[in-house]
C-alpha positions as semicolon CSV with decimal commas, in nm:
position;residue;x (nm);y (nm);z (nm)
1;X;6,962;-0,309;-15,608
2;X;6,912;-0,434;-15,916
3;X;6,564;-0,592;-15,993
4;X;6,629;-0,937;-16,079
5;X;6,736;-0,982;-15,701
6;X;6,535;-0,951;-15,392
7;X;6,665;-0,941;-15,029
8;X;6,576;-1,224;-14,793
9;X;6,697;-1,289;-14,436
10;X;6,791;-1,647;-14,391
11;X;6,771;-1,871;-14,049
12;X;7,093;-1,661;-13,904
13;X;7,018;-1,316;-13,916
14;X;7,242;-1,229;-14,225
15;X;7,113;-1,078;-14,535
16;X;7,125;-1,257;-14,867
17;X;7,048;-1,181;-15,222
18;X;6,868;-1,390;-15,475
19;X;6,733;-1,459;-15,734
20;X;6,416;-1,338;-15,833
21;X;6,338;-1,566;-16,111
22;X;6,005;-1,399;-16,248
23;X;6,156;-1,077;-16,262
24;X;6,452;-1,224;-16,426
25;X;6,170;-1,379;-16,669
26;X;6,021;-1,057;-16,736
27;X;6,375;-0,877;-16,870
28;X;6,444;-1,136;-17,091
29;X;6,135;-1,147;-17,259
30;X;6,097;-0,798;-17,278
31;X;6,465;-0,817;-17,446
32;X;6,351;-1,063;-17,619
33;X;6,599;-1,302;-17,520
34;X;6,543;-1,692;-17,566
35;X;6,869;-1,821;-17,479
36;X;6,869;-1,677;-17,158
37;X;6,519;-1,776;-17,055
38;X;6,674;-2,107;-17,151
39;X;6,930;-2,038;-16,923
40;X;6,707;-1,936;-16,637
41;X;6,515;-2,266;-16,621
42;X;6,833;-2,447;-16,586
43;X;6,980;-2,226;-16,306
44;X;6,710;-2,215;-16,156
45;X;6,619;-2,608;-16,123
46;X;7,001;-2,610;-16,024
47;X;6,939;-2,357;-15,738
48;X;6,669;-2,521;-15,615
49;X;6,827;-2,858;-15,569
50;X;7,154;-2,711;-15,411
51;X;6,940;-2,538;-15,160
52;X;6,747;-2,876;-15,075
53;X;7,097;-3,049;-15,025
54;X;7,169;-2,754;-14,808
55;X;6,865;-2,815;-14,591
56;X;6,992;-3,152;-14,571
57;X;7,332;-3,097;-14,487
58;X;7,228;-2,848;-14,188
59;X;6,980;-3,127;-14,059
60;X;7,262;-3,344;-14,031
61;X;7,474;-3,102;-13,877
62;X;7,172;-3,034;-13,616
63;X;7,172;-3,407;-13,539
64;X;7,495;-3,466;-13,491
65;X;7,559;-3,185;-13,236
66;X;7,236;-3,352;-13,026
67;X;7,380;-3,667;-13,039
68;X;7,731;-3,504;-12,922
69;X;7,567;-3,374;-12,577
């Protein structure tokens, strides 16, 4: 695997890869890469609020199903 990504198991049982940003971090300093620590920040910010709309979207989904009983 490569080792800016770390396995996590989600809610469903399934395996997913992601990010690990620190790691990610560490490479690109030790390349001495600005722009993509740059870059990093961004995505991950991004990341972050896509998986909080996610949460939010499954809630939903959750509530609606009760309701539909």
């Amino acid at each position: 695997m490569r080792p800016c990504y770390k396995r996590q198991e989600d809610s469903i049982d399934t395996e997913v890869l992601t990010m690990d940003w620190d790691a990610a971090r560490a490479h690109c300093k030790e390349k001495n890469w600005k722009w993509t620590l740059d870059l990093i920040d961004t995505y991950q910010k991004e990341m972050e609020e896509l998986k909080g709309e996610n949460v939010k979207l499954k809630r939903q989904l959750v509530l609606r199903s009760q309701l539909n009983k």
